[in-house]
C-alpha positions as CSV (number, residue, x, y, z in Angstrom):
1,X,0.0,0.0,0.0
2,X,1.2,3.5,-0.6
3,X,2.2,5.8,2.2
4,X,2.8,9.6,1.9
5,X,3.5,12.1,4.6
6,X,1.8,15.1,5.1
7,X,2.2,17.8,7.9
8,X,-0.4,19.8,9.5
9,X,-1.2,22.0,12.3
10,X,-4.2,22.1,15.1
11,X,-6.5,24.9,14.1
12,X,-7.8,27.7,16.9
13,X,-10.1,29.6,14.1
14,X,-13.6,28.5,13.8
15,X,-16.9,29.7,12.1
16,X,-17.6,30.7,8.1
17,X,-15.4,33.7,8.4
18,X,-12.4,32.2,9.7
19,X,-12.2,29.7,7.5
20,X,-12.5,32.0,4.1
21,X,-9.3,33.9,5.8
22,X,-7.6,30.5,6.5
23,X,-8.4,30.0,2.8
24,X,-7.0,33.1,1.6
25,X,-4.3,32.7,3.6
26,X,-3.4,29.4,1.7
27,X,-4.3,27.2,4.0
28,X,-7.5,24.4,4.1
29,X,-9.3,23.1,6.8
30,X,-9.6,19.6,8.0
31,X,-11.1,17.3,10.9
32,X,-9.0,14.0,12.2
33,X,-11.1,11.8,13.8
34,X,-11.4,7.8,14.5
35,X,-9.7,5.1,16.5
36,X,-11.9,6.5,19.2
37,X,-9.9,9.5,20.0
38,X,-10.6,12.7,20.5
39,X,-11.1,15.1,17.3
40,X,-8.9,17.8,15.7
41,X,-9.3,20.5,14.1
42,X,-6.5,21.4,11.6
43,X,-5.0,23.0,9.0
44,X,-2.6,22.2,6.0
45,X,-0.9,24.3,3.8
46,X,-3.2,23.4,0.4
47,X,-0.2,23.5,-2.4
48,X,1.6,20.3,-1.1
49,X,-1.8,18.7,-0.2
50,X,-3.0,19.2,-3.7
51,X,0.0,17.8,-5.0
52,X,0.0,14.5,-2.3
53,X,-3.6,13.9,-3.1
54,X,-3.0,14.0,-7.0
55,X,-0.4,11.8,-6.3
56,X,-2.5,9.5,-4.4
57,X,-5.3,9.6,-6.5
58,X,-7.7,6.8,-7.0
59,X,-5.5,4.8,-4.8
60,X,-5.1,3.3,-1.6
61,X,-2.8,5.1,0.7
62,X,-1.9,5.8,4.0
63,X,-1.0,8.9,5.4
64,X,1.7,9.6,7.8
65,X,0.0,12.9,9.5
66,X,2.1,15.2,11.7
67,X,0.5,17.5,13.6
68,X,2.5,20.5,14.8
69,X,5.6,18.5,13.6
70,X,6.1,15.9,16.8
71,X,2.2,14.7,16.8
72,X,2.6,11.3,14.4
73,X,-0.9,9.8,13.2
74,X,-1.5,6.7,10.7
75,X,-4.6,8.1,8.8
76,X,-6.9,7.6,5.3
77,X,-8.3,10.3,3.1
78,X,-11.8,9.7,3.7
79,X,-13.7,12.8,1.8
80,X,-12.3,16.1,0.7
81,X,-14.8,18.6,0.0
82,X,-14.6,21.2,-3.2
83,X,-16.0,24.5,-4.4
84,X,-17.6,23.2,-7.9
85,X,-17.3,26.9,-9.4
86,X,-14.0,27.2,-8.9
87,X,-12.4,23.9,-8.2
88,X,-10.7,24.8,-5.0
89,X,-10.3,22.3,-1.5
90,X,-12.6,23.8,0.8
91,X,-12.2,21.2,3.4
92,X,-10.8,17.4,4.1
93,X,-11.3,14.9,6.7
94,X,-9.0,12.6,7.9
95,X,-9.7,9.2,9.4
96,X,-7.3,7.7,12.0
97,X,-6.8,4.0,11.5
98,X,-5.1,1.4,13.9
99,X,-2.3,-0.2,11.3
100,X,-2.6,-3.4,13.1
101,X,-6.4,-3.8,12.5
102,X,-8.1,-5.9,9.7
103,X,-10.0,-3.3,7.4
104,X,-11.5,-4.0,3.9
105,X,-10.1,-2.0,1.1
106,X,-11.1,-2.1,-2.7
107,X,-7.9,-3.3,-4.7
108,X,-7.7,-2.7,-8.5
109,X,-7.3,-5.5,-11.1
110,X,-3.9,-5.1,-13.8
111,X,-4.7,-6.6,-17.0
112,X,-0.9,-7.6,-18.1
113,X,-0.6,-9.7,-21.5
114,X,-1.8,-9.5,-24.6
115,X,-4.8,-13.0,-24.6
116,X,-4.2,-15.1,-27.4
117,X,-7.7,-15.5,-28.2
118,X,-7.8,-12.5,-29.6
119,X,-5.3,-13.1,-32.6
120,X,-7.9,-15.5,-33.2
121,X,-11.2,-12.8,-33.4
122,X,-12.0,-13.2,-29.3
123,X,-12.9,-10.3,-27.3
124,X,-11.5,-10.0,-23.8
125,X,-14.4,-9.2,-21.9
126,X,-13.4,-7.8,-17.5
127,X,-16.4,-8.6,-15.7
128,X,-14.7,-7.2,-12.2
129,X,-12.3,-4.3,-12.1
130,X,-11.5,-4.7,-8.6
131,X,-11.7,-6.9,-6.0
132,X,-12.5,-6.5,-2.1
133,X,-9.7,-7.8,0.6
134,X,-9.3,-7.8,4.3
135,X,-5.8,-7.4,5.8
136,X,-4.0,-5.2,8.2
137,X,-3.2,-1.5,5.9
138,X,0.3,-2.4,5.0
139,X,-0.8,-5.9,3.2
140,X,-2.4,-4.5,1.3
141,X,-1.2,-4.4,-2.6
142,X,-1.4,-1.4,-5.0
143,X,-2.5,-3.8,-7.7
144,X,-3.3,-7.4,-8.0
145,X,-2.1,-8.3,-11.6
146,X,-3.7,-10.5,-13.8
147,X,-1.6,-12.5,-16.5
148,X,-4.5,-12.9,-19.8
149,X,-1.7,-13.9,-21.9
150,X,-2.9,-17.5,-21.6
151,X,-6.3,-17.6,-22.2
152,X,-8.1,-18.4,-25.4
153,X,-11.2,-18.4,-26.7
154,X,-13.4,-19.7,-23.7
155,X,-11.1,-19.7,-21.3
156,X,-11.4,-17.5,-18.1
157,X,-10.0,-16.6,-14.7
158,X,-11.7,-16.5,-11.7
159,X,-11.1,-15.0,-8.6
160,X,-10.1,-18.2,-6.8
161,X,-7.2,-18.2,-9.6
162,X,-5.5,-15.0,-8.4
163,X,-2.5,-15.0,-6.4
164,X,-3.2,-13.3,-3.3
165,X,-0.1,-12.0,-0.7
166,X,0.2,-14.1,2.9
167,X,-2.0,-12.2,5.3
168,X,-4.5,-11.4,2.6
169,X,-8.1,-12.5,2.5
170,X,-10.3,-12.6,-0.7
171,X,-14.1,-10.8,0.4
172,X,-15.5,-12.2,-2.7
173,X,-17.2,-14.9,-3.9
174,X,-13.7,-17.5,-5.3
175,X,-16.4,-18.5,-8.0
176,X,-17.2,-15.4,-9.6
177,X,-15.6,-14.7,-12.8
178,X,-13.0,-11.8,-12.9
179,X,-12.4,-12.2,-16.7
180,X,-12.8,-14.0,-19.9
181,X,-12.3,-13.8,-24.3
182,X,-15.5,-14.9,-25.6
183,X,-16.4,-14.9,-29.3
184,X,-17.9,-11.4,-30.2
185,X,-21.9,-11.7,-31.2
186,X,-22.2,-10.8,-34.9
């Protein structure tokens, strides 16, 4: 799993006005909360948090959050609100998680290989783009890759087929099919 640091700082201003000057002042506004602890206010400097969450985008990641630089916290991205005129962060919220604790994550499915059942008029057809596992935050994979360079026409992978890491657990149904070439319907 991926893991970025960000730094922020606990937050004194409150109300509509205080936020627009924290705004201005180039900062965005966030909550930390989870792991039933108490919650934080806070505030990051939005140019380097715009460029960690592009760089984090669409993926699973964990974020090493200092607060006021000695503070260290093991949290997720869980929503980050925008202004849909202008396409600027108005807010985030962080959720603290326990890196030692079981949590479910969505993991995407790689494609690699070219299936030979399409040299031979097949259509590769993904029925599942991701897949659902349970393990601790740092067992988690990027990416589970799936070779298609074996399969022909009728042939298919499913989900009991993938290779999974150790402390991994599949959510899903092992039956389920994840992908298959098929001939295409005239």
């Amino acid at each position: 799993m991926l893991q970025v640091d960000m730094s922020a700082s606990k937050r004194e201003g409150f109300g509509k006005g205080a936020m627009r000057r924290l705004r201005v002042s180039g900062s965005t506004p966030a909550v930390l909360y989870g792991n039933d602890k108490e919650v934080y206010s806070l505030q990051l400097e939005t140019i380097p948090f715009v460029k960690t969450l592009h760089k984090i985008s669409r993926k699973n990641a964990v974020v090493q959050l200092s607060i006021n630089g000695d503070d260290m916290r093991h949290v997720l991205v869980k929503a980050i609100q925008t202004d849909p005129v202008h396409d600027t962060l108005i807010h985030a919220d962080f959720y603290e998680i326990d890196m030692a604790a079981v949590r479910r994550f969505t993991v995407p499915l790689q494609m690699t290989g070219k299936a030979k059942g399409l040299e031979f008029g097949g259509e590769l057809v993904v029925h599942k783009a991701a897949i659902e596992l349970d393990g601790a935050p740092l067992d988690i994979p990027d990416a589970i890759k799936v070779d298609v360079s074996g399969l022909g026409i009728g042939d298919s992978i499913l989900f009991s087929d993938l290779e999974l890491p150790g402390e991994v657990k599949m959510v899903a149904d092992a039956s389920r099919l994840c992908v298959e070439v098929v001939v295409p319907m005239a």
